[in-house]
C-alpha positions as CSV (number, residue, x, y, z in Angstrom):
1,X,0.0,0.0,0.0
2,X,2.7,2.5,0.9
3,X,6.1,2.1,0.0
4,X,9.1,2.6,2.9
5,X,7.7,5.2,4.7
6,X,10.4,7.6,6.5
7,X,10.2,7.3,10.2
8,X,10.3,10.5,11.4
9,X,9.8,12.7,15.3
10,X,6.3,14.2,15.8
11,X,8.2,17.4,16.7
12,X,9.1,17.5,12.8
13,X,5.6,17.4,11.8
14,X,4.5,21.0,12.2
15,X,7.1,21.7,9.4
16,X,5.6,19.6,7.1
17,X,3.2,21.0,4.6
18,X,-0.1,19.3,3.3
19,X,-0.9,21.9,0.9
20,X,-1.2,19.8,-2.6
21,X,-4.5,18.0,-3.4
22,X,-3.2,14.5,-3.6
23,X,-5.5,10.8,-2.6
24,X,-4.0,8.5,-0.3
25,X,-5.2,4.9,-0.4
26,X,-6.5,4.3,3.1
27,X,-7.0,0.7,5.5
28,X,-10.5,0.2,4.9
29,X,-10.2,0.0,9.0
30,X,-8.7,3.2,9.5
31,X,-11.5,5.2,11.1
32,X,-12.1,2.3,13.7
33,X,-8.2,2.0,14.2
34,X,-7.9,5.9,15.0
35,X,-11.2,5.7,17.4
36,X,-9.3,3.0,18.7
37,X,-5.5,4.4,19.5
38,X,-7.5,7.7,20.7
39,X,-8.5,5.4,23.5
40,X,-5.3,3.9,23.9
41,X,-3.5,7.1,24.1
42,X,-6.3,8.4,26.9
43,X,-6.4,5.7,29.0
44,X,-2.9,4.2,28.7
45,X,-1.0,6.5,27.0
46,X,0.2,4.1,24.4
47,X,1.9,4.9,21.4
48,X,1.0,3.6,17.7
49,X,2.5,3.9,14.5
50,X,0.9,6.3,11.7
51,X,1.8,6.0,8.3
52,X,1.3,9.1,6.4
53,X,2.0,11.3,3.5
54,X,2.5,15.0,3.2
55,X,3.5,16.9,-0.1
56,X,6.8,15.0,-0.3
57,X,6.5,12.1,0.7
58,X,5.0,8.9,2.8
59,X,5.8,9.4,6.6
60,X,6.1,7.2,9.9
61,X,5.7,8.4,13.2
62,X,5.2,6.5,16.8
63,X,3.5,8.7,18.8
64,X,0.0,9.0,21.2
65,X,-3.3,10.2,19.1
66,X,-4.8,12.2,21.5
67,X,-8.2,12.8,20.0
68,X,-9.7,12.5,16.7
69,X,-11.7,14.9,14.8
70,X,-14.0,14.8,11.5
71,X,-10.9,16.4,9.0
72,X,-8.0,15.9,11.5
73,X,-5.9,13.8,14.2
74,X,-4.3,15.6,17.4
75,X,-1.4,14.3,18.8
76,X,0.3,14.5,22.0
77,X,1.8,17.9,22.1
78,X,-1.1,19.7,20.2
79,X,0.6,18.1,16.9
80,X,-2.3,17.8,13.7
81,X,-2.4,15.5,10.9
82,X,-5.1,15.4,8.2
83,X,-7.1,12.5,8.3
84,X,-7.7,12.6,4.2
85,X,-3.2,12.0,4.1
86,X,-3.4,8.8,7.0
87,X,-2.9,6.0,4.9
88,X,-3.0,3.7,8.1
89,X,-2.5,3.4,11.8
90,X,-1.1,0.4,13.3
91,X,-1.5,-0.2,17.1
């Protein structure tokens, strides 16, 4: 689905841009799988592994997903990632 991935800090994510109109293929259980870390990082403060992509290229990060929204993930840290460029989320 998504070819090596760069693993990457969440503190290097603000810098990132998501600017360009571009369609990620998604896990058809990715809504469930971000309701599910949310709850993971709230009550346990776990960590998962998001695979993303911003205008360059397809991004890893471990970090805790605080809360998810309609258009958007926050992370620990007050950290954003658009939902529409999470190709998946691996807990």
């Amino acid at each position: 689905m998504f070819k090596n991935p760069t693993l990457i800090e969440k503190e290097s994510i603000p810098d990132l841009t998501f600017k360009n109109k571009i369609s990620v293929e998604q896990s058809p259980q990715l809504f469930q799988n971000l309701a599910n870390a949310a709850s993971l990082g709230n009550i346990h403060h776990r960590k998962v592994t998001i695979i993303f992509e911003d205008d360059e290229s397809v991004k890893q990060v471990n970090t805790t997903i605080w809360c998810t929204g309609q258009d958007y993930i926050c992370l620990k840290g007050g950290v954003w990632i658009p939902i529409s460029r999470i190709h998946d989320v691996i807990i």
